[in-house]
MDTraj code that builds the backbone (N, CA, C; nanometers):
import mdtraj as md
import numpy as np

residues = "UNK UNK UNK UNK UNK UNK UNK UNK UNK UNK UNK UNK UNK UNK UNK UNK UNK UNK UNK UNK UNK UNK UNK UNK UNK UNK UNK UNK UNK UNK UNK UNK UNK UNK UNK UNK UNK UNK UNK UNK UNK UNK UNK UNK UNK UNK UNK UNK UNK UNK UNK UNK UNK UNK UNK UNK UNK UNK UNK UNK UNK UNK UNK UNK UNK UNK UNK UNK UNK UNK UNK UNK UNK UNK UNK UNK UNK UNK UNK UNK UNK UNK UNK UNK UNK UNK UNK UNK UNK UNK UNK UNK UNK UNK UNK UNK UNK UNK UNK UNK UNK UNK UNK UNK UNK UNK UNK UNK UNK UNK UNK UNK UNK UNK UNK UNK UNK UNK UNK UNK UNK UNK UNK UNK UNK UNK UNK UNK UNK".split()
xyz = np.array([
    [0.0855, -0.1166, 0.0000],
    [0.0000, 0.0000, 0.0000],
    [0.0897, 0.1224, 0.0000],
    [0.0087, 0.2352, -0.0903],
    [0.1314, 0.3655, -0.0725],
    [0.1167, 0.4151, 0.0489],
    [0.2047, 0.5316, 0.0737],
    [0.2139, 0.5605, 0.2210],
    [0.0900, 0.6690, 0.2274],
    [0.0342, 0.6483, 0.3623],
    [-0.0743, 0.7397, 0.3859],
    [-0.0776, 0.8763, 0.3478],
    [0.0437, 0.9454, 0.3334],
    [0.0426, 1.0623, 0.3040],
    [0.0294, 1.1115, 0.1353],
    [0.0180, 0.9638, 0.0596],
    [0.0532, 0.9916, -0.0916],
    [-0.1233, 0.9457, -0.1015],
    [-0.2121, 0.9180, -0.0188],
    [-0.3266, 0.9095, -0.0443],
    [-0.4283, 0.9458, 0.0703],
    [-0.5330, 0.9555, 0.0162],
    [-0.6304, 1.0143, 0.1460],
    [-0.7370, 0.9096, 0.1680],
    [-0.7498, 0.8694, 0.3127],
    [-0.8181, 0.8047, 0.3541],
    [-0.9746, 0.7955, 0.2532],
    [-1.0168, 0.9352, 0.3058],
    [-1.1996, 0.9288, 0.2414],
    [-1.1906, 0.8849, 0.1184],
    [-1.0939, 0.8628, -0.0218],
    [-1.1127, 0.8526, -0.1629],
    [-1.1086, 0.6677, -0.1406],
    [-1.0846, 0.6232, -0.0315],
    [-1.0920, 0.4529, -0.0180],
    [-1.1436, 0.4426, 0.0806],
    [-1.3054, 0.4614, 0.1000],
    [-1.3871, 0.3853, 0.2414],
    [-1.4173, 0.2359, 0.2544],
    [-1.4064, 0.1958, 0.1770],
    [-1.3919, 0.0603, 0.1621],
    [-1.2665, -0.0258, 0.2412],
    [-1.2773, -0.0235, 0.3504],
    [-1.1882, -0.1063, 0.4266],
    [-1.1656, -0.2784, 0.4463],
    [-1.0422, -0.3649, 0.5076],
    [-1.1225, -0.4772, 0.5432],
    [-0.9765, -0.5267, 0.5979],
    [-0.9302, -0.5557, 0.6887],
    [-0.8600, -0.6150, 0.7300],
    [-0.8367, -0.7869, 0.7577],
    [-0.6946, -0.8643, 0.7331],
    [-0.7337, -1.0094, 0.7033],
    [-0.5934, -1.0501, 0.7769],
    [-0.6431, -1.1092, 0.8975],
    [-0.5266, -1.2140, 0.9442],
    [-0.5479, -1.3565, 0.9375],
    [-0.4046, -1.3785, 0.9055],
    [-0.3888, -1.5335, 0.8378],
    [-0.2493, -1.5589, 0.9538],
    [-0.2936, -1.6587, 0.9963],
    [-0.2220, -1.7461, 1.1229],
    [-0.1192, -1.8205, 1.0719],
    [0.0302, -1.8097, 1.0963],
    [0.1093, -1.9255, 1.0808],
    [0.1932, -1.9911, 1.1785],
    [0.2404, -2.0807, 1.1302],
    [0.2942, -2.1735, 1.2958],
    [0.4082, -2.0990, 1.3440],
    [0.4968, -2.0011, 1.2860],
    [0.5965, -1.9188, 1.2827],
    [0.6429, -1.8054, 1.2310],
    [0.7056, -1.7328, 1.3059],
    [0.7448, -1.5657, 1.2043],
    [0.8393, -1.6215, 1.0786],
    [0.8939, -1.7203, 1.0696],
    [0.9117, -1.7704, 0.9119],
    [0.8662, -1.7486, 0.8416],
    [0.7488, -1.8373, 0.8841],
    [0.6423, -1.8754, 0.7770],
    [0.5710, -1.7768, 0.7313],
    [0.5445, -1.7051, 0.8502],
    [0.4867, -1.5686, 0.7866],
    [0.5671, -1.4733, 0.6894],
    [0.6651, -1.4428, 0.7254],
    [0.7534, -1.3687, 0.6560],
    [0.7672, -1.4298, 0.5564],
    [0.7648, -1.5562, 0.4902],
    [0.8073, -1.5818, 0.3745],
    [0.6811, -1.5785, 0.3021],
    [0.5726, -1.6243, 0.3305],
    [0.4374, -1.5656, 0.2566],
    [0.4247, -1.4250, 0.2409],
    [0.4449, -1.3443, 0.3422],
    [0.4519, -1.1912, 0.3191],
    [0.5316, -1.1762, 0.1404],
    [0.6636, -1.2282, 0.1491],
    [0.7743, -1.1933, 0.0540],
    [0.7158, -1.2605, -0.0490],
    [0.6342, -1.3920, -0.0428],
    [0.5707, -1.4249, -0.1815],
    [0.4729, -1.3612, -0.2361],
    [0.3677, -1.3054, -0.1552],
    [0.2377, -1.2402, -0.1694],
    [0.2687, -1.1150, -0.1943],
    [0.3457, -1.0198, -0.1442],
    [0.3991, -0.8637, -0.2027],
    [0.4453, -0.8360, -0.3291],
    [0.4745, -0.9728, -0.3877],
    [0.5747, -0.9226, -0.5263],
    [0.4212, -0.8430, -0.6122],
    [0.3463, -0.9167, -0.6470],
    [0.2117, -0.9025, -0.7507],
    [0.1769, -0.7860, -0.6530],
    [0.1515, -0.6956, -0.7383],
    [0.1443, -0.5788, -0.6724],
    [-0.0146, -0.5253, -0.7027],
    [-0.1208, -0.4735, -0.7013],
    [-0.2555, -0.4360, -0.7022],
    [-0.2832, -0.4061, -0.8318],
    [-0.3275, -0.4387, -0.9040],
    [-0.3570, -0.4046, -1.0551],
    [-0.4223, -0.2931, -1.0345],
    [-0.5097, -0.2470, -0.9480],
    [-0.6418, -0.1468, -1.0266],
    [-0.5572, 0.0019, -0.8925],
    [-0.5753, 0.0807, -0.9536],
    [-0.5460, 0.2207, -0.8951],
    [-0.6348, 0.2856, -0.7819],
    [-0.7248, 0.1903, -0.7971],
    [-0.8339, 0.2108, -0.6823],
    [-0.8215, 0.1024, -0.5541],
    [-0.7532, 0.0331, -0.5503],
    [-0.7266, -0.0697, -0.4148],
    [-0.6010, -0.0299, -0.3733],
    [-0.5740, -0.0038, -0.2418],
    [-0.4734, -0.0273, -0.1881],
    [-0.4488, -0.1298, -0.0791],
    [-0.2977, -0.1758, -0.0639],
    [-0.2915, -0.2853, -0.0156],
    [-0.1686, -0.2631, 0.1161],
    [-0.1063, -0.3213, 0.2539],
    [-0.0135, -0.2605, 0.3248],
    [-0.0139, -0.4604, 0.3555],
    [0.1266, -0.5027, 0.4134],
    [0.1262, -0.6160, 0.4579],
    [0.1561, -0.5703, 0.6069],
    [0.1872, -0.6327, 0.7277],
    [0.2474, -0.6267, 0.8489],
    [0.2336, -0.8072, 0.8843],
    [0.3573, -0.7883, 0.9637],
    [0.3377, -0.9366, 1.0468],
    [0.3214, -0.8761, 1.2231],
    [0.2381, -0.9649, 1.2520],
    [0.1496, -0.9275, 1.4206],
    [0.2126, -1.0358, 1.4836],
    [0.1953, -1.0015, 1.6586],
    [0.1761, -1.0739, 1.7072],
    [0.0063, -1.1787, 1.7091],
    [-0.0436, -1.2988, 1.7675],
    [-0.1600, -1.3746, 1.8022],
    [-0.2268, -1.2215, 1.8989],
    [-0.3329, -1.2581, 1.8773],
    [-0.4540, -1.1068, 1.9953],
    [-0.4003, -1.1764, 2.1185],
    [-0.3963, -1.3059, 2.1291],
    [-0.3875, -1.3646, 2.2767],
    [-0.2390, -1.3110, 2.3144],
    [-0.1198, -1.3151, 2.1997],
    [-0.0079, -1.2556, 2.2736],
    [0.0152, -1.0766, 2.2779],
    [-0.0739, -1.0195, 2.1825],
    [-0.0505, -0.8940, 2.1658],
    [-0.0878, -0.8259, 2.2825],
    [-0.2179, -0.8686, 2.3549],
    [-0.2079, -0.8628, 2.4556],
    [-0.1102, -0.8241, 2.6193],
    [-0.0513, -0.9258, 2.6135],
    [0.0903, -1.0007, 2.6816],
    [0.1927, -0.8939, 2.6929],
    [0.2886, -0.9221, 2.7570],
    [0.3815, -0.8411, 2.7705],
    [0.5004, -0.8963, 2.6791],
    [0.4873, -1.0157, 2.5962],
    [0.6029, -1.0475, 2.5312],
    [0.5091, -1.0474, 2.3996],
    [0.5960, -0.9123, 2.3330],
    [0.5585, -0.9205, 2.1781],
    [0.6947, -0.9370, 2.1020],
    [0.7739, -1.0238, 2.1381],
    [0.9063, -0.9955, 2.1025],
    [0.9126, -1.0687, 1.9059],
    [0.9732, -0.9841, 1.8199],
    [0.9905, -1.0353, 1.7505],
    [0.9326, -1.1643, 1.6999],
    [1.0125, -1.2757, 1.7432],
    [1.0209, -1.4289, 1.7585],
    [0.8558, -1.5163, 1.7802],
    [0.7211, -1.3654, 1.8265],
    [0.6276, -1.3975, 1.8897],
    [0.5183, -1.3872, 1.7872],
    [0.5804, -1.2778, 1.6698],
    [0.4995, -1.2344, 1.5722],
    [0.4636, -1.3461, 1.4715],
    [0.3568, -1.3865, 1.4411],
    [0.3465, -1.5147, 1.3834],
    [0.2075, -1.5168, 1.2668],
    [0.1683, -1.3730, 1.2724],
    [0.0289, -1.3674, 1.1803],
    [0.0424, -1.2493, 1.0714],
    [0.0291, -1.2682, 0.9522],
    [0.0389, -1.2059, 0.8360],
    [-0.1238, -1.1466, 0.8669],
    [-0.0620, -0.9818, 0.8584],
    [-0.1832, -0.9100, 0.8382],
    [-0.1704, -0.8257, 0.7099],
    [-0.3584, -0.8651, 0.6658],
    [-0.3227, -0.7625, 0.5790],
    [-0.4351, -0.6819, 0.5347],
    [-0.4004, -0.5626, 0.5064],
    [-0.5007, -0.4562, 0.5271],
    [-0.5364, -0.3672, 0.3540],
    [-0.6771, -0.3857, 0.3731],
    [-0.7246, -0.3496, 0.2375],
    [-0.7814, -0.2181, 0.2373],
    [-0.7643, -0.1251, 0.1443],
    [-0.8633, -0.0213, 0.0961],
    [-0.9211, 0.0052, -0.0134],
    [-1.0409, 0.0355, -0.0362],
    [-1.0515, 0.0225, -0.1887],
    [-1.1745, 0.2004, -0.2147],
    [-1.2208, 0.2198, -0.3174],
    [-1.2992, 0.3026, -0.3191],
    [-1.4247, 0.2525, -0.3653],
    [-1.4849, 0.1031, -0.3919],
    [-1.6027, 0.0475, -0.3605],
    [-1.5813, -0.0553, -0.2750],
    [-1.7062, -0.1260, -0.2371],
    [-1.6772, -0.2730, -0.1870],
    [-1.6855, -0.3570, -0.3474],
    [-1.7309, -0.3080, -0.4245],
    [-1.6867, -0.4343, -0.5504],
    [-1.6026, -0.4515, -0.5847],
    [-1.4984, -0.3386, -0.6145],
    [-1.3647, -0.3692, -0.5907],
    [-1.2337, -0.4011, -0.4998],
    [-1.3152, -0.3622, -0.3704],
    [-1.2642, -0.4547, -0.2369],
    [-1.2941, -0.5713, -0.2835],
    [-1.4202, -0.6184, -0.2993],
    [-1.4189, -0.7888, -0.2834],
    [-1.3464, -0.8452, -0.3764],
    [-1.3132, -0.7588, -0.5333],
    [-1.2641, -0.8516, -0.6197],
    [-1.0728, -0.8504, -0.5839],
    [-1.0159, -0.7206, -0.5387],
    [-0.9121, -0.7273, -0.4713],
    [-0.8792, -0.8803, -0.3856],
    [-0.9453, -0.8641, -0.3102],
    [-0.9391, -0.9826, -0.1609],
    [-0.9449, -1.1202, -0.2410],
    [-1.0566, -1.1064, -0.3033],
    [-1.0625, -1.2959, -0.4030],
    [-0.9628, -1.3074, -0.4753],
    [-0.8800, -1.2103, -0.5152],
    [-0.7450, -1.2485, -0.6015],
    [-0.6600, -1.2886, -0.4920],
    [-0.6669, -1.2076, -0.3752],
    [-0.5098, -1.2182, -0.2508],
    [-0.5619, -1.3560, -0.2482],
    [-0.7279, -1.4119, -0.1821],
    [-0.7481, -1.5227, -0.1382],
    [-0.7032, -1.6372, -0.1980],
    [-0.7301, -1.6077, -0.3388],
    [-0.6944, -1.7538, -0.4223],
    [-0.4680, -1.7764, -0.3949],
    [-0.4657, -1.6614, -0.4295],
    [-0.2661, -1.6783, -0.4186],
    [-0.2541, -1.6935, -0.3164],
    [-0.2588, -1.6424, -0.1846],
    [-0.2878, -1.7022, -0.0624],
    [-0.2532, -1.8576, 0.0036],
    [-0.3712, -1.9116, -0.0967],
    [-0.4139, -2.0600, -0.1073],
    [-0.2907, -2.0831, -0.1576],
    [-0.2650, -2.0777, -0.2796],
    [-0.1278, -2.1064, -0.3674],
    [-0.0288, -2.1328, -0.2806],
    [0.0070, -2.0050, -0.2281],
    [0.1438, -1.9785, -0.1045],
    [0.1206, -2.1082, -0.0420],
    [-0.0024, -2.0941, 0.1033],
    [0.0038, -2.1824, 0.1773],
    [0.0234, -2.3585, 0.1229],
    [-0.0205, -2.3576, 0.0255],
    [-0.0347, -2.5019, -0.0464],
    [0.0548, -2.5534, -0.0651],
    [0.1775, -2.4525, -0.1538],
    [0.3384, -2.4817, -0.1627],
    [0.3862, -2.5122, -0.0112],
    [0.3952, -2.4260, 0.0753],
    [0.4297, -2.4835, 0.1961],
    [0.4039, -2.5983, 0.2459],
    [0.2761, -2.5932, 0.2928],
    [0.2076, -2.7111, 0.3271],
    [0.3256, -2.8406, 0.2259],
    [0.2656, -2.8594, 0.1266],
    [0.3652, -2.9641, 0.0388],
    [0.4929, -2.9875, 0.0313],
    [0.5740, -2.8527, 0.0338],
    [0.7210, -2.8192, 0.0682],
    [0.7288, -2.8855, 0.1784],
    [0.7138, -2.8171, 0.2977],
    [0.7161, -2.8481, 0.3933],
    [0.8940, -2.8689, 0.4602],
    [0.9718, -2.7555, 0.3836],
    [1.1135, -2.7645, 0.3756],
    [1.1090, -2.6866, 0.5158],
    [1.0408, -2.6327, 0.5596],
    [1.0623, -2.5317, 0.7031],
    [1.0910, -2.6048, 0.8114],
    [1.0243, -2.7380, 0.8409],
    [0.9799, -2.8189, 0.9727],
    [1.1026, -2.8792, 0.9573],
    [1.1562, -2.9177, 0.8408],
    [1.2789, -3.0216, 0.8486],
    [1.4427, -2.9149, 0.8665],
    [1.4278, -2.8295, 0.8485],
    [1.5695, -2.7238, 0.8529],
    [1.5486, -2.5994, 0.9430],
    [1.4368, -2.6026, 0.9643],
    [1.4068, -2.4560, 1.0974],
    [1.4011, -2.5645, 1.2277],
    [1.4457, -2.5165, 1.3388],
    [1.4736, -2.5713, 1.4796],
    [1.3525, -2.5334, 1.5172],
    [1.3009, -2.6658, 1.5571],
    [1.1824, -2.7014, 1.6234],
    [1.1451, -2.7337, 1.7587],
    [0.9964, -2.6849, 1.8173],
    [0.9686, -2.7511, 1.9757],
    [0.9188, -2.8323, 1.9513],
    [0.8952, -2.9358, 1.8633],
    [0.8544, -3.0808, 1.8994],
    [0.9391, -3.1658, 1.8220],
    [0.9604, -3.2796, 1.8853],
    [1.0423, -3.3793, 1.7658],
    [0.9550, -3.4350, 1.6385],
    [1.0693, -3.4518, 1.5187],
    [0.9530, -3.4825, 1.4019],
    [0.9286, -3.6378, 1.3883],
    [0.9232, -3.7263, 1.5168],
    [0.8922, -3.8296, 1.5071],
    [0.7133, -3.8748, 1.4377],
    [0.7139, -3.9428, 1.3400],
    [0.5882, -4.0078, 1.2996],
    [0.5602, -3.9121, 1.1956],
    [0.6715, -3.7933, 1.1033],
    [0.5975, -3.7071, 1.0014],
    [0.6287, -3.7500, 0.8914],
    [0.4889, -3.7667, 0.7932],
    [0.5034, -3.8325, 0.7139],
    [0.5722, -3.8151, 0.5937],
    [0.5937, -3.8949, 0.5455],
    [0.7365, -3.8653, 0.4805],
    [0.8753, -3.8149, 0.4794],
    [0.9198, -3.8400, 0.6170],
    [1.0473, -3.7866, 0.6328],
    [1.1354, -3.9054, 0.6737],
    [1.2230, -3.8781, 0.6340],
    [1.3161, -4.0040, 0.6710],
    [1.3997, -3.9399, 0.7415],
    [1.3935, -3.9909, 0.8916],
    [1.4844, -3.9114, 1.0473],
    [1.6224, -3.9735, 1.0125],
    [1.6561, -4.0557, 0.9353],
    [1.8160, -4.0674, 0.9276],
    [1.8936, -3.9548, 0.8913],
    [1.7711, -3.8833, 0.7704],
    [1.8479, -3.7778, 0.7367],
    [1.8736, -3.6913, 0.7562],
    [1.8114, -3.6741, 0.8891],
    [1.7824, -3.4945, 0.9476],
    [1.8992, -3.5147, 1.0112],
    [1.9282, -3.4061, 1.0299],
    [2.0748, -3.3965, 1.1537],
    [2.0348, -3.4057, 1.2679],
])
top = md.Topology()
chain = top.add_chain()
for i, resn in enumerate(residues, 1):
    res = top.add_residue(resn, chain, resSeq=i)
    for name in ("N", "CA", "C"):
        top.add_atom(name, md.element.get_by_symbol(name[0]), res)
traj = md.Trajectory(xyz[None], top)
């Protein structure tokens, strides 16, 4: 999204904010970096990413970095028809992103983990370090 000062709120009342949960500030961050490249086709939507802490930790007194784990992302548009058709494009790539992961699934085996990856399917523990 451009910066607030290069646009004015009232010309986009069309708001809508969208958090999407991941198991880690990785994970988030690397969907952020996939989902930012495609940039808003229409001159009338704007778009901003942030990664959050969970409401349950934002809360909390530990928002540290390491805690932030939810891709937010915040829409403006100057109808809702073009809000909604904005959002159904993020939604479908979205899907895409998460799907590659999900399938990849290169994070769980090379990012240091709190649970052991005993019983995941398809991994062969000889090979993990």
């Amino acid at each position: 999204m451009a910066a607030k000062d290069e646009w004015k709120a009232e010309d986009f009342p069309c708001t809508l904010t969208l958090h999407i949960p991941f198991p880690s500030t990785h994970l988030a961050s690397t969907a952020q970096r996939a989902l930012s490249v495609d940039a808003e086709l229409s001159p009338l939507v704007r778009r901003a990413f942030s990664i959050v802490a969970p409401k349950a930790q934002a809360s909390s007194s530990q928002t540290a970095n390491e805690d932030k784990s939810v891709l937010q992302v915040n829409y403006a548009a100057t109808t809702n028809r073009m809000l909604r058709v904005a959002v159904n494009g993020f939604v479908e790539s979205a899907g895409v992103v998460i799907g590659v992961m999900k399938d990849l699934d290169v994070d769980v085996v090379y990012e240091p983990t709190r649970e052991g990856l005993e019983g995941v399917q398809g991994l062969d523990a000889t090979k993990v370090g």
